[in-house]
C-alpha positions in Angstrom: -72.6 -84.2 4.7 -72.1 -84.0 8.5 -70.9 -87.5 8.8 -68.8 -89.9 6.7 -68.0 -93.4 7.5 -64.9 -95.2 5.6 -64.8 -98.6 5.9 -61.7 -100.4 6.1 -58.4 -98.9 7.8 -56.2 -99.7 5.6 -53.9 -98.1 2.7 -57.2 -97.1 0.9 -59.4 -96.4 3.7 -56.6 -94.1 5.6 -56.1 -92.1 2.0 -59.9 -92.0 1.9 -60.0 -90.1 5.0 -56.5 -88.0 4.9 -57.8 -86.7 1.6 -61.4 -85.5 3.2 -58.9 -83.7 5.6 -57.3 -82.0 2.9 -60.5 -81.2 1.1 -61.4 -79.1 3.9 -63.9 -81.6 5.4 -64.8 -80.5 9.2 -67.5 -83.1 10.1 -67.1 -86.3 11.7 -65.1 -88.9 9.7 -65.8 -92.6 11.1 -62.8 -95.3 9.9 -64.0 -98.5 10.8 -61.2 -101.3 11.2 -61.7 -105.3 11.8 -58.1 -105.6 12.7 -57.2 -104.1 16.2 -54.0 -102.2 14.4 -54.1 -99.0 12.8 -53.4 -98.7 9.4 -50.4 -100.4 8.2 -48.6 -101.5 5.3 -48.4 -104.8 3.9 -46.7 -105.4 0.8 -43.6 -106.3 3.1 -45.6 -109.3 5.2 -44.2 -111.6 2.5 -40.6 -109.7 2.2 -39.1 -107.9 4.9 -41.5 -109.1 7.8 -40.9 -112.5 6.8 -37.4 -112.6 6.4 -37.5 -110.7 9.7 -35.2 -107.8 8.5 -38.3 -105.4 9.5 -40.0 -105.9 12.9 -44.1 -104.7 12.8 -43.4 -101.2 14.0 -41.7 -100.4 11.0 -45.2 -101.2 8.9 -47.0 -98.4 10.5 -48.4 -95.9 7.4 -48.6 -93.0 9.7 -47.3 -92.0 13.2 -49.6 -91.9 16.3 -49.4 -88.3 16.1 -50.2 -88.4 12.8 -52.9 -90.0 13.0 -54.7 -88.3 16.0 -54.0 -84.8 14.0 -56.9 -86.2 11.5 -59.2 -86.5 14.3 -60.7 -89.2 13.2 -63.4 -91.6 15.1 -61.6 -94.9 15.5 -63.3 -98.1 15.6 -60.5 -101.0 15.2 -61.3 -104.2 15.9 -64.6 -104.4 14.6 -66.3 -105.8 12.2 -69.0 -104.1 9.5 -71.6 -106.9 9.1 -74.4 -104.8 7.2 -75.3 -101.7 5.3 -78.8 -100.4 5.4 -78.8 -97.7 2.8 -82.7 -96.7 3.4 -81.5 -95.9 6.9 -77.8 -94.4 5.9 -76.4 -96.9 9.0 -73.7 -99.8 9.0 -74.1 -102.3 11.4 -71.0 -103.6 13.2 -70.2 -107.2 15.1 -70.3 -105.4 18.1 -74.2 -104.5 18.3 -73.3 -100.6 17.5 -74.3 -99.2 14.4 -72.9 -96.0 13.0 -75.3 -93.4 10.7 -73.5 -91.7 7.5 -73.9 -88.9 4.9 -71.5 -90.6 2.6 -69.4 -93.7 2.8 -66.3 -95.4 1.0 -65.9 -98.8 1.0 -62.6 -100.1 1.4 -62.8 -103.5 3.1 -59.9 -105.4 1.3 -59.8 -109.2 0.5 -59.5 -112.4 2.5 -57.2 -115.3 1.0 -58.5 -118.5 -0.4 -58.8 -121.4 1.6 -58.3 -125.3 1.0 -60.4 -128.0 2.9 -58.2 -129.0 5.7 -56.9 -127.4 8.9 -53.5 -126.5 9.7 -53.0 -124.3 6.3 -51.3 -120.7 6.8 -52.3 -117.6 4.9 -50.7 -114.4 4.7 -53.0 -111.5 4.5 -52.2 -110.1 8.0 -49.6 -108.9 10.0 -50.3 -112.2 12.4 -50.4 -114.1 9.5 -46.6 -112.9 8.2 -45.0 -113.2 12.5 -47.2 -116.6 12.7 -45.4 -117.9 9.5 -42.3 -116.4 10.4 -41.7 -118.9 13.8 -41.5 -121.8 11.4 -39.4 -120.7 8.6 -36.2 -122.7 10.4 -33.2 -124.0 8.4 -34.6 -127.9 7.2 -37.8 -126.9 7.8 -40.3 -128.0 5.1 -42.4 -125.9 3.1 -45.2 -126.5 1.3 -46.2 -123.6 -0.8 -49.7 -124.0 -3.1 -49.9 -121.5 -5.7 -47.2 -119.9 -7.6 -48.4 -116.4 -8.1 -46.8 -113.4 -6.8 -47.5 -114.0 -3.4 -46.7 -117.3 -3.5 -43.0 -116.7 -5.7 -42.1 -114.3 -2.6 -43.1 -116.5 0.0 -41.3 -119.3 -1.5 -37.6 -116.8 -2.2 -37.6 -116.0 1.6 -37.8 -119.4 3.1 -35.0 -120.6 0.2 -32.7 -117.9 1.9 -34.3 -118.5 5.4 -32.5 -122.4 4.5 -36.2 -124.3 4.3 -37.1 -126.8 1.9 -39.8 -125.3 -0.3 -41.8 -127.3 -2.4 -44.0 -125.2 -4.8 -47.2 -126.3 -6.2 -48.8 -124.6 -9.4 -51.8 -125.8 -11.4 -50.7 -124.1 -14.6 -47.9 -125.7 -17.1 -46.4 -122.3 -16.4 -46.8 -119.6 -13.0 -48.0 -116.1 -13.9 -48.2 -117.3 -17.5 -52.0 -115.8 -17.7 -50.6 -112.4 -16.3 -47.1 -111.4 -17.8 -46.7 -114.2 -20.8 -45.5 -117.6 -21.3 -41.8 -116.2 -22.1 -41.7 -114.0 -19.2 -43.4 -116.9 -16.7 -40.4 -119.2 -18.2 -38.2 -117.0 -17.1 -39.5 -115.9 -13.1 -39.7 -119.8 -13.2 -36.3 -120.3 -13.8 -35.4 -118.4 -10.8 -36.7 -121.5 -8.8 -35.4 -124.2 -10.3 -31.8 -122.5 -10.3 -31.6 -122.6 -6.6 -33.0 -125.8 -5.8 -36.5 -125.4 -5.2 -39.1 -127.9 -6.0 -41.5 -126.8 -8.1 -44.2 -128.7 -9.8 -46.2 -127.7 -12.3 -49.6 -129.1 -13.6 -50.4 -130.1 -10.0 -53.7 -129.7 -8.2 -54.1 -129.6 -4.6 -57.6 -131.1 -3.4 -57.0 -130.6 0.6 -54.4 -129.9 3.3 -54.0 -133.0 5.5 -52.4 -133.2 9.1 -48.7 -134.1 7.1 -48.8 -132.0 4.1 -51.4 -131.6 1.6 -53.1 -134.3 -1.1 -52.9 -134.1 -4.4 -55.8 -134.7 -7.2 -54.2 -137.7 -8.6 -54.2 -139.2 -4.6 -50.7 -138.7 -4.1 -49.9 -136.7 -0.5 -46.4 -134.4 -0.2 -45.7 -134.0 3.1 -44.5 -130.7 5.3 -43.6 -129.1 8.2 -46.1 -125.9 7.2 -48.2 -125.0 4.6 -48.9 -121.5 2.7 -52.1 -121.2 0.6 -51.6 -118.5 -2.0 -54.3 -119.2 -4.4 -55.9 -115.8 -4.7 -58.2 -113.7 -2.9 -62.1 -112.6 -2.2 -63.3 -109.4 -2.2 -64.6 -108.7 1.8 -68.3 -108.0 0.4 -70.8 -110.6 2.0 -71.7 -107.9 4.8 -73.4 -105.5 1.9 -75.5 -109.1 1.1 -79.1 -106.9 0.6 -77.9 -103.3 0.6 -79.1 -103.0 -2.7 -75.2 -102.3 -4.0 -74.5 -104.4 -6.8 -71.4 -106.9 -6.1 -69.6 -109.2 -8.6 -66.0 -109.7 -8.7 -66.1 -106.6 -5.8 -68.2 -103.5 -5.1 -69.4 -103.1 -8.8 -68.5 -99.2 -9.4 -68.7 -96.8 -12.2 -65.7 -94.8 -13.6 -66.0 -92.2 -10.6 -65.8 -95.3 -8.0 -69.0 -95.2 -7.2 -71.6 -97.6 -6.6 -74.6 -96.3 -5.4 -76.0 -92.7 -3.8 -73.5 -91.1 -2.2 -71.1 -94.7 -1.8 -68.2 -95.2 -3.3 -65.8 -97.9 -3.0 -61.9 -97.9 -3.4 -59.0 -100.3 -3.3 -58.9 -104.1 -3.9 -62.3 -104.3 -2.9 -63.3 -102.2 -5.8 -64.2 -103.3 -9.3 -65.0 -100.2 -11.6 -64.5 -99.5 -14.8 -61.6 -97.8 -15.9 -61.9 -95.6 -18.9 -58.6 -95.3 -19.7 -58.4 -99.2 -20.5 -61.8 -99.4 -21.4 -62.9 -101.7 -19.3 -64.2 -102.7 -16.0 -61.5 -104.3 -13.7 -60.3 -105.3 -9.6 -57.0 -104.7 -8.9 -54.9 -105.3 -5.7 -51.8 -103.6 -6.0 -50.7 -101.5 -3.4 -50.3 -97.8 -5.0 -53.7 -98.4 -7.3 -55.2 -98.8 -3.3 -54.3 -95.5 -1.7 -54.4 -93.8 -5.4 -58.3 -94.2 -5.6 -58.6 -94.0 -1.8 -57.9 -90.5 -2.9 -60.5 -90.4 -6.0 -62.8 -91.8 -4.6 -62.8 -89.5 -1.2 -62.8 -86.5 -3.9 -65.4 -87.6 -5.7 -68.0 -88.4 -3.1 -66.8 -84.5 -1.9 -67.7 -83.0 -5.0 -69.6 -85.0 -7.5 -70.4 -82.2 -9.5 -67.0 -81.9 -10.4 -66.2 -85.5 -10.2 -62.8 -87.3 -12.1 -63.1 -90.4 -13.7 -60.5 -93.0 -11.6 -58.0 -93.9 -14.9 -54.8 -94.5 -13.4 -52.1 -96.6 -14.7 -51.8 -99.4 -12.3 -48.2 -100.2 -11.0 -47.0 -102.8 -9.1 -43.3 -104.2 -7.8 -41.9 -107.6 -6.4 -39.2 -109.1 -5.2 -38.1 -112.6 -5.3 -34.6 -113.8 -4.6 -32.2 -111.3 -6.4 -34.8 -110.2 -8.9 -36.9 -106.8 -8.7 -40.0 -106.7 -10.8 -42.1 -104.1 -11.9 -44.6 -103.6 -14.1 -46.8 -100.5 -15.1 -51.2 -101.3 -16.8 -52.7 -104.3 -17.4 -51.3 -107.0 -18.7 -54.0 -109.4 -18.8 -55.5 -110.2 -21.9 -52.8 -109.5 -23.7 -52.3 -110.0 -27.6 -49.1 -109.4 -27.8 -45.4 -109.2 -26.1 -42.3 -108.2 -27.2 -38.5 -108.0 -25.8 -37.8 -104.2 -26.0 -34.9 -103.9 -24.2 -32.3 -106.5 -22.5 -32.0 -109.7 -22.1 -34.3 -112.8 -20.7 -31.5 -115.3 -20.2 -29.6 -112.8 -17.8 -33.0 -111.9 -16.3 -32.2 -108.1 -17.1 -35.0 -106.7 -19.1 -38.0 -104.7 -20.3 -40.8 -106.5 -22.0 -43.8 -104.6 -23.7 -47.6 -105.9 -23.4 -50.3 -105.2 -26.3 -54.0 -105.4 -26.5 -56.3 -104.3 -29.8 -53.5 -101.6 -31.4 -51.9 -99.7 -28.6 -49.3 -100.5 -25.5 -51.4 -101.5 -22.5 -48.6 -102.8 -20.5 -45.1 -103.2 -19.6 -42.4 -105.2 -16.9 -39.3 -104.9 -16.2 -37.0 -106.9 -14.2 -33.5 -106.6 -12.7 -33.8 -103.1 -14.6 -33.3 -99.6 -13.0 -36.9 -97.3 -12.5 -36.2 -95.3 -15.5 -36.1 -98.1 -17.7 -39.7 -98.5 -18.0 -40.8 -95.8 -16.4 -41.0 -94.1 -20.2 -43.3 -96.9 -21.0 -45.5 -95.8 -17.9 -46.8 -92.2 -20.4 -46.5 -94.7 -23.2 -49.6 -96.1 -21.5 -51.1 -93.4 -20.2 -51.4 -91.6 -23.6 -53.0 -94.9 -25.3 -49.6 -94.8 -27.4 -50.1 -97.1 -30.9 -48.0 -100.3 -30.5 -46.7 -99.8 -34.0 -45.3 -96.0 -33.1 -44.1 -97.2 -29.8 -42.7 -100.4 -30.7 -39.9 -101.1 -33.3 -41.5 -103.0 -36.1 -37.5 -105.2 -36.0 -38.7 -106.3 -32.6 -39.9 -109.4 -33.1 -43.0 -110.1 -30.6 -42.0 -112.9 -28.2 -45.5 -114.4 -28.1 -48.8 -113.3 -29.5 
């Protein structure tokens, strides 16, 4: 292959193409960008960056130096907007279009959007500074969706002295993803420091002095944050013949069609070591298959199925979380270490007859980082798990 064209500079794309480096590939390595930045990190937009204790600089995942050294052709700030795999091309916004051997995918997610104008989102390092301005003392804050994004959001402008208001359609937040004794207890967390957060609630559009409820009722704000999930950035493959669901649809090697590959939160494949097919938008998972998938579109022949155990962290007021596999779709959960009412603990997630997940909060890294080979080796619940633990929920 004499030239490969990554799409999407970001923590996936960049590990895509650092890893063709390393393989010892000398031909021309394309990384197309639609922001005008170079790669940078962006779990902190909703910590650090908006709490302004890091300024953008800081975000950068490798130095201007290091990033020349991979002699890479650069095109940020433009858009892919097709993929003609008869022709091996991808068409860009600017009227260009760039030919390839091989390609890997890697063009992210956008948020999800209300009707209405006016709504911020935080996706992008202009989103996070844009935000930032208006996170004043007495400032009111709307936040609609109580997810992950949405919990962080919500802790900074509490300890930035706004009002926050937070709006979540389920009886309890992250309930679906970590359990109903768990979500009771990142909830608390909330209510314990005064914000308002409302349950049950759906929010049908964002109007010029707040946002509208489903039962007609308004709740006004100074700003508003959507953080009610994300789409994968696929309508520009609309006709390449690629199959896309929930993502670029991918086998176990990450890839989805002749010599294409996808990786990162764009990237639904099916993990083996779960046995199943999933989409997941955690930070390390992103540069991890980056890597696999850069390998594997190298050297098919002695391709490696992706089965990594996926991790991911948060912070929220004086809480770290973190949490190794998949916890949805769990059967079963169980309190293996700690305690829930001091918020210092290690919970334990089951699916069919083996440990499939587990979170720990206010806890150091090697509490549950034993649980993280637990996982990887498929462990059985009942040889892992104390049989006088008694499951919290199942």
């Amino acid at each position: 292959m004499r030239r490969i064209v990554v799409v999407g500079a970001s923590a996936a794309g960049l590990a895509a193409a650092e890893t063709l480096r390393r393989e010892a590939y000398e031909g021309i390595i394309t990384l197309v960008g639609d922001e005008p930045l170079a790669p940078y990190d962006r779990p902190p937009l909703s910590k650090q960056i908006l709490a302004a204790e890091w300024e953008p600089e800081r975000l950068a995942l490798r130095t201007p130096d290091t990033l020349a050294a991979l002699d890479l052709d650069l095109r940020l700030g433009v858009t892919a907007t097709g993929l003609e795999p008869a022709d091996r091309t991808i068409e860009l916004a600017d009227g260009s279009a760039v030919p390839y051997d091989g390609l890997v995918i890697a063009t992210g997610v956008r948020p999800r959007r209300l009707p209405g104008e006016g709504a911020h989102v935080l996706r992008t390092l202009d989103d996070a500074l844009t935000l930032r301005e208006q996170l004043t003392p007495g400032r009111r804050l709307v936040v609609v969706g109580a997810g992950f994004l949405g919990a962080e959001v919500a802790a900074v402008a509490w300890r930035l002295g706004c009002e926050v208001t937070l709006l979540e359609p389920a009886p309890v937040p992250l309930a679906h993803a970590v359990g109903m004794e768990v979500g009771k207890v990142l909830t608390n967390a909330h209510l314990e420091r005064g914000v308002d957060l409302r349950c049950g609630v759906t929010v049908t559009e964002v109007t010029e002095d707040g946002v509208r409820l489903a039962d007609g009722s308004e709740i006004e704000a100074d700003e508003v944050l959507v953080a009610i999930g994300s789409l994968p950035n696929t309508e520009w493959l609309a006709g390449s013949s690629l199959t896309v669901g929930d993502g670029v649809v991918c086998d176990e090697y990450c890839k989805a069609g002749p010599n294409v590959y996808a990786a990162g939160d764009v990237a639904h494949w099916y993990n083996p070591l779960f046995g199943t097919s999933m989409r997941i938008e955690h930070r390390t998972t992103a540069a991890e298959q980056g890597m696999a998938a850069a390998r594997n579109l190298l050297h098919p022949e002695a391709g490696k199925p992706f089965a990594p155990v996926p991790y991911f962290w948060s912070d929220q007021y004086d809480m770290k979380i973190q949490a190794y596999g998949y916890l949805r779709d769990h059967a079963e959960v169980a309190l293996v270490e700690g305690d829930l009412a001091e918020r210092k603990f290690v919970a334990a997630y089951r699916t069919g007859d083996r440990v499939t997940g587990a979170l720990a909060v206010g806890m150091p890294p090697k509490a549950i980082r034993q649980w993280r080979q637990a996982i990887a080796t498929g462990a059985a619940w009942h040889d892992t798990v104390s049989t006088a633990v008694p499951a919290m929920e199942s």
